[in-house]
C-alpha positions as CSV (number, residue, x, y, z in Angstrom):
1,X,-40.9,-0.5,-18.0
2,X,-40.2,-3.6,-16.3
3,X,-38.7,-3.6,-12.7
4,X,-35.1,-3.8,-12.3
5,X,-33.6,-7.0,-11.3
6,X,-30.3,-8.0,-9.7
7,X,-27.4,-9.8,-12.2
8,X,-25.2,-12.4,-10.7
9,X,-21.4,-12.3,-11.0
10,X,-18.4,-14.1,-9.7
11,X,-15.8,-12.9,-7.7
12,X,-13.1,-15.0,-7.9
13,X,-10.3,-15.7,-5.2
14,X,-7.4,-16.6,-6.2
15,X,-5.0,-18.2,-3.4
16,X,-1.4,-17.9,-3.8
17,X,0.8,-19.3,-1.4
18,X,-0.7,-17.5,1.5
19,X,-2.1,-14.7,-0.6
20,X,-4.7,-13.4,-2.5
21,X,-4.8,-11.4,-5.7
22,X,-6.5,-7.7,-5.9
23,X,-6.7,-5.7,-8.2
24,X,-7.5,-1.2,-8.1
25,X,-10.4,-0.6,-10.1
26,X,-11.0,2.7,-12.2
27,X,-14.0,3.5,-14.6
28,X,-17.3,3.4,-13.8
29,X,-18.3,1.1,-11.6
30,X,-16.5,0.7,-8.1
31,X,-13.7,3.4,-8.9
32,X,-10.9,3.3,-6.7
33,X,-11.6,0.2,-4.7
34,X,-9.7,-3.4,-4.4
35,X,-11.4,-6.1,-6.2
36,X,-10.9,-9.9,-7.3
37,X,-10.8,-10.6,-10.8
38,X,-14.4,-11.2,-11.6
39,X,-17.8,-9.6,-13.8
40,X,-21.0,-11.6,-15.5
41,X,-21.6,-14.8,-16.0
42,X,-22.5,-14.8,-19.7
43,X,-26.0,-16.9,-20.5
44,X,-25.2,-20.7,-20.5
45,X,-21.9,-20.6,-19.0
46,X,-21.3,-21.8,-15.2
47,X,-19.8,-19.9,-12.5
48,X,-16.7,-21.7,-12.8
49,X,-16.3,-21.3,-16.5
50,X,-16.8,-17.0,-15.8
51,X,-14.0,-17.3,-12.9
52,X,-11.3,-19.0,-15.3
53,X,-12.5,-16.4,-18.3
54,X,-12.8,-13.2,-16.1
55,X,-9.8,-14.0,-14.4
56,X,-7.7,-14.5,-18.1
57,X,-9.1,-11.5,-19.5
58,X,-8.4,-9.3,-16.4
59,X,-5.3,-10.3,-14.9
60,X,-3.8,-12.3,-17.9
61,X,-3.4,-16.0,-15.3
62,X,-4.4,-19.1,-15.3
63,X,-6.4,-20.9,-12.0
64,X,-7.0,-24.7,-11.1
65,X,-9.0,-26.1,-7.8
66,X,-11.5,-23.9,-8.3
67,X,-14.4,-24.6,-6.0
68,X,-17.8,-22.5,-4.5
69,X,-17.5,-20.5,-1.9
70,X,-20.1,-17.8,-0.1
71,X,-22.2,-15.4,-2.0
72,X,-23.4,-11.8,-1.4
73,X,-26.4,-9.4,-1.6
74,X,-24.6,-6.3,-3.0
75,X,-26.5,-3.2,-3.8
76,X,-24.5,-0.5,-4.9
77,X,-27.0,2.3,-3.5
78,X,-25.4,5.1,-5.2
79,X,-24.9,3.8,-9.1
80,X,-28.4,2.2,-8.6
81,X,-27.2,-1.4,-9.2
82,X,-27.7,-4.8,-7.4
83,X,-25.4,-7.9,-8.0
84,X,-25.7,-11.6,-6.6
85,X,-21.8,-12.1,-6.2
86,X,-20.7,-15.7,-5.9
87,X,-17.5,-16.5,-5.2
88,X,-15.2,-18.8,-6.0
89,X,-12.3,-19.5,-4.5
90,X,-8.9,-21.3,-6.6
91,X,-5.5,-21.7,-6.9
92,X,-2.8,-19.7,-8.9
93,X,-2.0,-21.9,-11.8
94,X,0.4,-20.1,-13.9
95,X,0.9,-16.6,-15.6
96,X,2.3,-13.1,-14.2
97,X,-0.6,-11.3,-12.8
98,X,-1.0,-8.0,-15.0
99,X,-3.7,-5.3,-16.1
100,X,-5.5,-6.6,-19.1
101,X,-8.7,-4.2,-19.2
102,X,-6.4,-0.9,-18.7
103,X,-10.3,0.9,-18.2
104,X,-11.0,-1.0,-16.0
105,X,-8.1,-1.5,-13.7
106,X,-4.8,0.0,-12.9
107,X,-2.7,-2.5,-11.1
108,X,-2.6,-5.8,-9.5
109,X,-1.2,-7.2,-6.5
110,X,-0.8,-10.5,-4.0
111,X,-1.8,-9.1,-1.0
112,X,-2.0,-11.0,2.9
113,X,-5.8,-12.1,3.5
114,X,-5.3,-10.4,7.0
115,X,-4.2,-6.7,5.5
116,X,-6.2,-6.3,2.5
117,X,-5.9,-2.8,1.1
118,X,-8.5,-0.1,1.7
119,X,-11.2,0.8,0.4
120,X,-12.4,-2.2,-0.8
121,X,-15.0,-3.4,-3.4
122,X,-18.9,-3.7,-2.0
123,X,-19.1,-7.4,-2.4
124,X,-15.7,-7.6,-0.9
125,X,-17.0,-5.7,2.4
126,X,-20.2,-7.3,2.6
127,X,-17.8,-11.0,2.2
128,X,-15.6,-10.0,5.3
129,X,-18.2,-9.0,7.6
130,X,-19.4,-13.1,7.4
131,X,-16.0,-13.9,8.7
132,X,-15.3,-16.0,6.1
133,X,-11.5,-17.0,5.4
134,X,-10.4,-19.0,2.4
135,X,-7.5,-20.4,4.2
């Protein structure tokens, strides 16, 4: 067999006023955790393209202004996966913010980059301990 190789996501931010969307993920992968609205970039599509998809089929709302912002090295020891998140950072466009993929989130919420619910997603942890801020 061949050796296992890292897949790239997006994680997308999604600014709000002064907030950011998050949403509790259950199934498989991550269970429990906060997340952004995010997954695979599927072959031939940009990063940009995956953060207005994943973000409609997740949270049901649109985004605009979306531009690159840091990515992260996150191997998830336990479920032996390793994903190249990039982020992207946008605004709210339009839509109510509500769960779309009911296996694979429970709820969504706007939450204060400063008090970000606990625990939180790997890629999430590995972001915040660069210091980065969208704001």
């Amino acid at each position: 067999m061949g050796e296992k190789q890292p897949k790239i996501g997006v994680g997308v931010i999604i600014k709000k006023g002064n907030k950011v969307l998050l949403g509790k993920r259950i199934g498989e992968h991550g269970t429990g955790t906060w997340s952004f609205p995010g997954g695979h970039i599927e072959f031939g599509e940009t990063p940009e393209e995956a953060a207005e998809r994943e973000t409609k089929e997740e949270a049901g709302i649109s985004i605009c202004h979306i531009y690159k912002g840091p990515y992260t090295s996150d191997v998830h020891e336990g479920e032996g996966k390793h994903y190249i998140t990039l982020f992207l950072i946008a605004d709210y466009a339009s839509g109510n913010a509500r769960v779309m993929e009911p296996d694979k989130f429970e709820k969504w919420e706007w939450f204060l980059w400063d008090e970000l619910p606990l625990p939180l997603f790997l890629s999430i942890e590995n972001l915040i301990k660069t210091d980065f801020n969208p704001f």
